[in-house]
N, C-alpha and C positions, 0 to 999 in steps of 0.2 A: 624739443619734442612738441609735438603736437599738442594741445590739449585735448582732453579726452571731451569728448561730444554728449550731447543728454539725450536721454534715450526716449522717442515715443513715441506710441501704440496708435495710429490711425486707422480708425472706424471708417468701413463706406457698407452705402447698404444700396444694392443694383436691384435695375427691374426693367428689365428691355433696354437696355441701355449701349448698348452696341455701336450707333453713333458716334460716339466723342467720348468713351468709356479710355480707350487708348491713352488718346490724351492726356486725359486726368490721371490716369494713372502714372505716367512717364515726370508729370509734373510733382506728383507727390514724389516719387522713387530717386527724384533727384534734387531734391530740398539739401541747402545748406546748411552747413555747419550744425548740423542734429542726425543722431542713429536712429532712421526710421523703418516703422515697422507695421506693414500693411497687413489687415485683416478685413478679409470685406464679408458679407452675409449676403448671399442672390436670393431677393424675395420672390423669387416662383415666375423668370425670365423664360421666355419662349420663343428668343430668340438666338443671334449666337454671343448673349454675351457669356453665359457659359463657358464656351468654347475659350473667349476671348482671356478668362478666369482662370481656364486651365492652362493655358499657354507660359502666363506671368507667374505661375504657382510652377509650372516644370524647371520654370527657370531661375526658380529661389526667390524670387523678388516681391510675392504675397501669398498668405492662408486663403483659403475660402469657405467657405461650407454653404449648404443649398438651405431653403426651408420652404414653408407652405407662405402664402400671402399674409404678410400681417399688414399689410401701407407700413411707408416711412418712419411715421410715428415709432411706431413698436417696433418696428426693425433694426432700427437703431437702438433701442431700450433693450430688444435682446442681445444687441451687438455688446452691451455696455453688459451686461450682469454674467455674458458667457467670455468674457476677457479677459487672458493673462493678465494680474498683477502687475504695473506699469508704473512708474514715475508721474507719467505726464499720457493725456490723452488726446484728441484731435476728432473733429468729426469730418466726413469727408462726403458729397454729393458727387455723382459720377459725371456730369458734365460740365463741371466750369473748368477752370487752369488756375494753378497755383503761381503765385509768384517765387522764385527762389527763396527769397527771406521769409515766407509766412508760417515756419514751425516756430523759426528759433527767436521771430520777431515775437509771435508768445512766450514762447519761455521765457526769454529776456525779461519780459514784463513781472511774470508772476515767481520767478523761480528764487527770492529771496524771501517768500513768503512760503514753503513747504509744511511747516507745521500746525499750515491752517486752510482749510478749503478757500481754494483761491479761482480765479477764472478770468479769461483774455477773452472780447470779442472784437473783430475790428467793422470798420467801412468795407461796404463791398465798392468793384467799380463794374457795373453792370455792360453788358456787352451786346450787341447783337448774334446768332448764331456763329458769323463767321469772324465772332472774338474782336471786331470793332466798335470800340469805345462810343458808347449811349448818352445820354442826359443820367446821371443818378442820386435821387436825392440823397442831401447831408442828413446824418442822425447824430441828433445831439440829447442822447438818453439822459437821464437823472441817475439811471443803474440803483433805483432805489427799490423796495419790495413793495409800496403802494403800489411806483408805475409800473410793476410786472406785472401787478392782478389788471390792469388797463391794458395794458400797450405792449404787443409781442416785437420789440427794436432789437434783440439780438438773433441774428443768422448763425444756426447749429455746424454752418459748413465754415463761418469765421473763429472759430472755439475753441480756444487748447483752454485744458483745465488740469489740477491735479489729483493723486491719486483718493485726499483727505476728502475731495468734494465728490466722488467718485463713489465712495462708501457710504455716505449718505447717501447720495439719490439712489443705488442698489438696492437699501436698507428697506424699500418697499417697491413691493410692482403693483401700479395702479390700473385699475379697471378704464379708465377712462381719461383720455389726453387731448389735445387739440392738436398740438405739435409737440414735436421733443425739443425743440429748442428752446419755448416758452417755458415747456415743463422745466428744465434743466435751469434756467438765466432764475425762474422763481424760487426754485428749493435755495439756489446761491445768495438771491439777495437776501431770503427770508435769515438764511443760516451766519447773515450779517459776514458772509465771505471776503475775502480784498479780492474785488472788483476792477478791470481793466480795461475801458474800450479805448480803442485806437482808430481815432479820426484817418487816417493813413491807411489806402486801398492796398491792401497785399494777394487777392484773388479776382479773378475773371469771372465776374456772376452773368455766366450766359443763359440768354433769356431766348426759348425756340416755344416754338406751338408746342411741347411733350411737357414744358416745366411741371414739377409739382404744385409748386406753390413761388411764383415770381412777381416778376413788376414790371412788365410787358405790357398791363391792361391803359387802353383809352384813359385819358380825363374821365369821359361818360361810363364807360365799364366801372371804374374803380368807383365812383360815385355812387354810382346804381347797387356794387356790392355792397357798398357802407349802410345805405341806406336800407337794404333788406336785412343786412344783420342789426340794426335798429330795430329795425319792427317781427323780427321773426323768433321764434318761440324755443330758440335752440339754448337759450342764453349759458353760451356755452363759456364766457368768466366763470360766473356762478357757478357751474358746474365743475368747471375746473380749479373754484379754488376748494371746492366741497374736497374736491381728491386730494389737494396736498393738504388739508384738515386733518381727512382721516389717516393721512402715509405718515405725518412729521411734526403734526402740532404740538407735541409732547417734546421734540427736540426745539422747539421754535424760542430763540428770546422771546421777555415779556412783550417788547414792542411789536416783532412779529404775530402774537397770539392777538394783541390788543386789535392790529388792522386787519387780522383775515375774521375777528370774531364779527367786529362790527360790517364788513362787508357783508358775509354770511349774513349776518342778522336783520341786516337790510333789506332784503328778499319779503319777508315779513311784518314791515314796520316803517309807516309813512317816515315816521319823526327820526326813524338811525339815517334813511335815505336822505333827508332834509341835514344830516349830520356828515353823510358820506361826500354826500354834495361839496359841501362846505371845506370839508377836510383837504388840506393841500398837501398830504403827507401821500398821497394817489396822484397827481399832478406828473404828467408824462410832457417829455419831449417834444411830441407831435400837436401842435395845435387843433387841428383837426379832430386827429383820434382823442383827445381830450373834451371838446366842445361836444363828439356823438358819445361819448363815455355821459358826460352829464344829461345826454337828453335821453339816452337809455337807460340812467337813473330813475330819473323821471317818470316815464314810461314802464320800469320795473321790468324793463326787459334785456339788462346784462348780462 
């Protein structure tokens, strides 16, 4: 007899997406050795992905429901708080391609850990439009909750998670996000979660002129961004770790409380910044995104 399959609930959230929407969908809908179960949310399409929505929905094969524009962020966040009850979850972007293995290569990973919020994220291998393999850089995260208030290294479209870390991040809807994936990868580390990244590419991270948010950009481009988020007044860390303060600081181990207090407190106070600086318990991955985290220290403008 077969073994019985794990069951789980993939999140996509569309927005004109009609392009390569097919695709992505054909790819999830025939992931192996897992019972999947597509729900997607159309943020306010004005084109025919719609159409494309209802076609796979007449045919049994996904949910859908419409809403007004919230961006990706929230769309996904509504996705996550208006979802059947699930085992295990997935988040889904409407234009890459799935590998066969990349549900159940999550599960694998986390699914001895159930009775604790846990979370999978892997390597993307980044693609040009027509799904031929790019240059893409290696990440090699710490998956620690300093480096989540620094450095956004997990992709919400590599993520299965389970249902325990699920109800935590539900447990509040925040006024204010950067991305859902940061949002989501910070409540997991603060919540001292078992943690998963997987060096091993399981999706096709296609990179076209429509991306939301990709790695497409110039040497020059990418630099140029880095350095205006240095010097511009969005300082949108700091704000973003204000949100998970107010959502979950009450659930936060002590050591969580201890590095989002002093980050916070930093804002305000040469000598915690001079302290923040120093702290290697913040220490990301990314050389780079580490070296403009200290000078934005600095500067007081994280």
């Amino acid at each position: 007899m077969e073994p019985m399959k794990e069951k789980v609930l993939v999140l996509m959230s569309t927005y004109n997406g009609e392009q390569y929407l097919q695709q992505q969908i054909d790819s999830i809908i025939t992931q192996k050795n897992v019972d999947v179960e597509l729900l997607v949310r159309d943020d306010g399409s004005t084109d025919k992905t719609i159409d494309i929505l209802k076609d796979y929905q007449q045919k049994g094969l996904l949910s859908y429901y419409a809403g007004e524009n919230l961006k990706p962020q929230l769309s996904f966040l509504h996705l996550l708080r208006h979802a059947p009850e699930c085992k295990y979850y997935a988040f889904a972007d409407q234009d890459d391609v799935w590998l066969e293995d990349k549900l159940s290569s999550g599960i694998e990973a986390i699914c001895s850990h159930d009775s604790q919020p846990a979370i999978y994220a892997c390597q993307t291998q980044m693609t040009n439009q027509s799904l031929e393999k790019i240059p893409t850089p290696l990440l090699h995260p710490c998956c620690t909750f300093g480096e989540s208030l620094v450095y956004a290294y997990a992709s919400g479209c590599t993520m299965v998670f389970n249902n325990a870390l699920r109800t935590i991040i539900t447990s509040y809807q925040p006024s204010f996000i950067d991305m859902h994936d940061w949002w989501i990868i910070s409540i997991a580390t603060a919540m001292k979660a078992h943690i998963v990244f997987d060096h091993h590419a399981h999706i096709l991270y296609r990179q076209h002129s429509r991306n939301v948010k990709g790695l497409n950009d110039t040497k020059f481009k990418e630099w140029k961004q880095r350095i205006q988020r240095l010097l511009n007044k969005q300082q949108i860390r700091y704000h973003s770790a204000l949100e998970l303060y107010k959502g979950y600081y009450t659930l936060f181990p002590q050591e969580s409380k201890d590095l989002i207090d002093l980050f916070i407190q930093s804002k305000k106070s040469f000598k915690h910044r001079l302290r923040l600086l120093m702290d290697s318990r913040y220490k990301c991955g990314d050389q780079k995104t580490w070296v403009l985290f200290k000078l934005s220290v600095l500067l007081n403008t994280y």
